[in-house]
matplotlib code that plots the C-alpha trace (Angstrom):
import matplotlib.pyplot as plt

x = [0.0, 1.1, 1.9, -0.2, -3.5, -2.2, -2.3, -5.7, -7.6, -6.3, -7.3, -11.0, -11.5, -10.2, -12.8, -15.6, -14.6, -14.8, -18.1, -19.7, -18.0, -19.2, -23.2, -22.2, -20.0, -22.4, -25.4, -23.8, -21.5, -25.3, -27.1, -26.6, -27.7, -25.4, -27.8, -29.1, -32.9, -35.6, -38.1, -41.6, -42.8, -40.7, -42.9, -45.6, -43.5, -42.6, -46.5, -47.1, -44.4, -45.2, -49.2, -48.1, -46.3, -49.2, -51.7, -49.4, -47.9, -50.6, -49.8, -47.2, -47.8, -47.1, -43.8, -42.6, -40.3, -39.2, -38.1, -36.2, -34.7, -33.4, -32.1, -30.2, -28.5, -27.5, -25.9, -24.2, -23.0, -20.8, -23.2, -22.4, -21.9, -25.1, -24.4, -23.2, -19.7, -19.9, -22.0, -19.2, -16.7, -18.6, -19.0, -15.2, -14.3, -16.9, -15.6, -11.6, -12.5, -14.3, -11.3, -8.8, -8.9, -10.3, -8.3, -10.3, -6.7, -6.6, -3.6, -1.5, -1.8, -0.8, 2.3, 3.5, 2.5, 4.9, 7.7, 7.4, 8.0, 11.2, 13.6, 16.5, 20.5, 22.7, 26.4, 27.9, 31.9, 34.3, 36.8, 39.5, 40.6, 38.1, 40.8, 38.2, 37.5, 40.8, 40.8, 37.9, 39.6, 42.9, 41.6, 39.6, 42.9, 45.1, 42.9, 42.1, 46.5, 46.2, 43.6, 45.4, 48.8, 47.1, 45.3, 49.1, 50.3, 48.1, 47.9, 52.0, 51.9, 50.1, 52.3, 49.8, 46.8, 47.5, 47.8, 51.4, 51.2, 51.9, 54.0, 56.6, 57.8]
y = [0.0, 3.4, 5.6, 8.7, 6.4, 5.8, 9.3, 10.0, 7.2, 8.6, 12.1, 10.9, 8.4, 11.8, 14.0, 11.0, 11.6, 15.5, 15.5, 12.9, 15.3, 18.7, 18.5, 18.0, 20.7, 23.1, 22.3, 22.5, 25.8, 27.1, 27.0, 29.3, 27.4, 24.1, 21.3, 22.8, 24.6, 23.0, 20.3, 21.5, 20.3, 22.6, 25.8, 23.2, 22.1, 25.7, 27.0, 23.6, 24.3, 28.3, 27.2, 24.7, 27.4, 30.2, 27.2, 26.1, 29.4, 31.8, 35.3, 37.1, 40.0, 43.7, 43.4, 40.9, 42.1, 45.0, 41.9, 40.5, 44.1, 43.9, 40.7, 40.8, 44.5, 42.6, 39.9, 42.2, 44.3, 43.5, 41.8, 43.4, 41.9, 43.1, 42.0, 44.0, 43.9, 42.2, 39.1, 38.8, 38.3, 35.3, 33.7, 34.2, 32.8, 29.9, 28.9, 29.2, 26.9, 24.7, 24.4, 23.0, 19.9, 18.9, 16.7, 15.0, 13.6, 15.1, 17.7, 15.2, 13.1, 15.6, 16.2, 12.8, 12.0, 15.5, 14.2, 10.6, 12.0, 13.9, 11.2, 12.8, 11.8, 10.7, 10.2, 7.9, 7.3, 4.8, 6.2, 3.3, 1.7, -0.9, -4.1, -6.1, -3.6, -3.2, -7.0, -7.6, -4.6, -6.1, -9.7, -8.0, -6.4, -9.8, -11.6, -9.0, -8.9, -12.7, -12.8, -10.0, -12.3, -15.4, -13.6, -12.5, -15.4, -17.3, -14.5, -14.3, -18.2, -18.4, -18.6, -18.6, -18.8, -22.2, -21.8, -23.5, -26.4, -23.9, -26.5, -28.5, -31.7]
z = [0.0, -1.0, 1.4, -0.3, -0.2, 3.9, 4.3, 2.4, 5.0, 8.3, 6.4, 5.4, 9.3, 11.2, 9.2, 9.5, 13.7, 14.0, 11.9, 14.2, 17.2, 16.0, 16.0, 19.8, 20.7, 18.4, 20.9, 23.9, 22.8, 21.9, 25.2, 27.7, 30.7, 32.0, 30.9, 27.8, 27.1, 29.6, 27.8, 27.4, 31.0, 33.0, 32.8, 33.8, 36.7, 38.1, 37.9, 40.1, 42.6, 43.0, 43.5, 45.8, 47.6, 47.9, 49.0, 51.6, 52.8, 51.3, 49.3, 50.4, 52.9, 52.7, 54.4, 52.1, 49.9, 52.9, 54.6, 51.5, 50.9, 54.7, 54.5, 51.5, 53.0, 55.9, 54.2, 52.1, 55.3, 58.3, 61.3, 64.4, 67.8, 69.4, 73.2, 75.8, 76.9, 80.0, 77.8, 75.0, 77.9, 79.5, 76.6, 75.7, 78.9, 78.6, 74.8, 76.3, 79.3, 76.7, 74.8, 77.7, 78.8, 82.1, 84.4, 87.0, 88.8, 92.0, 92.8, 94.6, 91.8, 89.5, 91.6, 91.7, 87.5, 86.8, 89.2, 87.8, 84.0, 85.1, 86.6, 88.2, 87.5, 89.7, 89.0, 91.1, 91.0, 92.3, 94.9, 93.8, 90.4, 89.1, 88.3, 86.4, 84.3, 83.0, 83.1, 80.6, 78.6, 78.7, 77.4, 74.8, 73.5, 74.0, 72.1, 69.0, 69.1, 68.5, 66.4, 64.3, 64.5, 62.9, 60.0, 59.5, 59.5, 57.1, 54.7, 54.3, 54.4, 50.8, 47.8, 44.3, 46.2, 47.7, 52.0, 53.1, 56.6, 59.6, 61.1, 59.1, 60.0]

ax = plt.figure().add_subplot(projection="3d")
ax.plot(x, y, z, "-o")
ax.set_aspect("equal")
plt.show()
């Protein structure tokens, strides 16, 4: 196969896929709203709901929309703190001792639990030389020296790679 009629079928199967594509995008570029126009039944369904809402509620008062005006300004404005000074401090002081833990322990309790988690140090020394310690030390070091003395000795001993008797005869 040619490689111009390779080129003109992955031309004509990537046109075939963007003009199955395109009807798509073109309705959903169209519509304003995020799932498209409503279906004929949705000014049905809104008259239902809004006479559902003046049968249950009734028809909206005089001070209706005064009362919508209000609340919308005072979501749109800073709420103040409307208690008095002496309130706002109780309830400051009753959220901070909310806040901290309560420990039911009594205060001798306490004492003890603090003392018991910081242990106290006490260097103790030796008035007079410790001979097994430098006994212990000294055996370690006699027997690294020997052990250091035999590796030595078998490493020099080879001669191409084959070990030599230690004792001859």
């Amino acid at each position: 196969m040619s490689r111009k009629l390779r080129y003109k079928r992955w031309l004509l199967a990537g046109l075939g896929i963007a003009a199955l594509v395109a009807p798509t995008g073109a309705i959903a570029a169209g519509s304003s709203k995020q799932y498209g126009p409503p279906d004929g039944w949705y000014g049905y369904a809104v008259s239902l709901t809004n006479q559902q809402q003046v049968k249950q509620f009734g028809p909206p008062d005089g001070w209706y929309s005064y009362a919508v005006s209000l609340t919308k300004q005072q979501q749109s404005s800073v709420v103040l703190d409307g208690r008095s000074p002496d309130t706002r401090d109780a309830a400051l002081a009753a959220q901070a001792a909310e806040l901290t833990p309560v420990d039911g322990r009594s205060p001798d309790t306490i004492d003890a639990a603090t003392l018991a988690h910081s242990p106290v140090v006490t260097v103790v020394q030796t008035p007079s030389f410790r001979w097994d310690d430098f006994g212990i030390g000294g055996g370690v070091a006699l027997g690294a020296l020997l052990l250091l003395g035999m590796s030595m000795r078998l490493i020099s001993n080879r001669k191409n790679g084959k070990p030599r008797p230690l004792v001859t005869t």
